[in-house]
Structure formats: C-alpha cells, structure tokens
N, C-alpha and C positions, 0 to 999 in steps of 0.2 A: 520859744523853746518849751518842750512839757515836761514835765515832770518824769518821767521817766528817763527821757534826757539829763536831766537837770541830776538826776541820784549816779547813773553813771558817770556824768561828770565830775562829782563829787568822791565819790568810790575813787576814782584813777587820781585825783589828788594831794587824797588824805589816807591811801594807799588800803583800805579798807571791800569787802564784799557788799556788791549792790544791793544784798538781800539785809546786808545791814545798815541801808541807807533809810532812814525816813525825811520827807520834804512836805511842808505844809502850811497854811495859812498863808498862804500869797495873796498881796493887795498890790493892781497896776494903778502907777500915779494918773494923774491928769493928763492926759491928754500921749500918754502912751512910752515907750519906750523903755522902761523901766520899773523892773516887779521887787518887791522885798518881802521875804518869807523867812520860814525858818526851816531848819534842818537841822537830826539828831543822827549820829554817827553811834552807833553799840557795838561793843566788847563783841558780842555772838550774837547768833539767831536766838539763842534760849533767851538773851537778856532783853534780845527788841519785842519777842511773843511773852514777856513777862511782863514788861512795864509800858507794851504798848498798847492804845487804847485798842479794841477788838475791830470797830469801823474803820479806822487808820490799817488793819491788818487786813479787813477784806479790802481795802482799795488799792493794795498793791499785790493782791494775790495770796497771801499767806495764811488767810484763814478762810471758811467757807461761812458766806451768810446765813443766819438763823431763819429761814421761812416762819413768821408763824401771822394768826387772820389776823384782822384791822381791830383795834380796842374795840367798836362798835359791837362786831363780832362775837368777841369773846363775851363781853357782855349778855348779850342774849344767850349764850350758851349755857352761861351761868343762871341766869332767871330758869331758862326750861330745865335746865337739868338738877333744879331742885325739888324733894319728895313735895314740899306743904307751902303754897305759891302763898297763903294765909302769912306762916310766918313770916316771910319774906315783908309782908307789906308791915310787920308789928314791928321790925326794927328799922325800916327803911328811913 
C-alpha cells in the first residue's frame, strides 16, 4: 500500500481532509508483510504548512522545492566573486 493510499485511508477514518494527512517514517519488518510508521492528523492546512517540516510538504505536493546549485558550487561563486582574492587567503 503507498503512502498516498495509506493518508486516504486514514482521512476516511478519523473523518478528516487528505491534505491534512501526513504519513512518514516507515520501516518494513523482516522478511515482509508488515510496515510501522507514523502519521499526524492536523486541525487545517494552515496548521499542517506551519508546523510541518517544508521537505515533508514538497513530498506530498503542498509546497514547491527550493532549486538552488550544489554547496561546491556556491562555494566557488563566493571565492570569484570577491574584490581582493589576497584577503580571502589572510583570514582563511
């Protein structure tokens, strides 16, 4: 069953909106058949986009991921785009 499953069926039980379902951290036992996770049921959307973590909100749709380049990246952006490459090495 996936997770998207798993929030609908939880929504239609505890009588609740899917968009206010969160399901997460599932570990399957040995040798299969059985998964245990957890799941948070919120008051409203305001209160699941307030106190949920932002990556938990792009995984179900409700917020848009941050693009931005690899640390490596930004890195070097920050070297070249400083005036005096001198100072850079006197505090490094």
């Amino acid at each position: 069953m996936s997770k998207d499953e798993l929030r609908s069926k939880l929504s239609e039980l505890y009588k609740a909106d899917k968009a206010q379902v969160s399901v997460f951290g599932f570990r399957t036992q040995y040798g299969g058949g059985k998964s245990t996770g957890f799941a948070l049921i919120y008051d409203s959307n305001e209160a699941m986009k307030k106190f949920e973590p932002r990556y938990r909100l792009v995984r179900i749709g409700e917020a848009q991921k941050v693009e931005k380049p690899s640390r490596q990246q930004r890195m070097f952006f920050f070297i070249v785009s400083r005036s005096n490459v001198d100072e850079y090495h006197s505090w490094k």
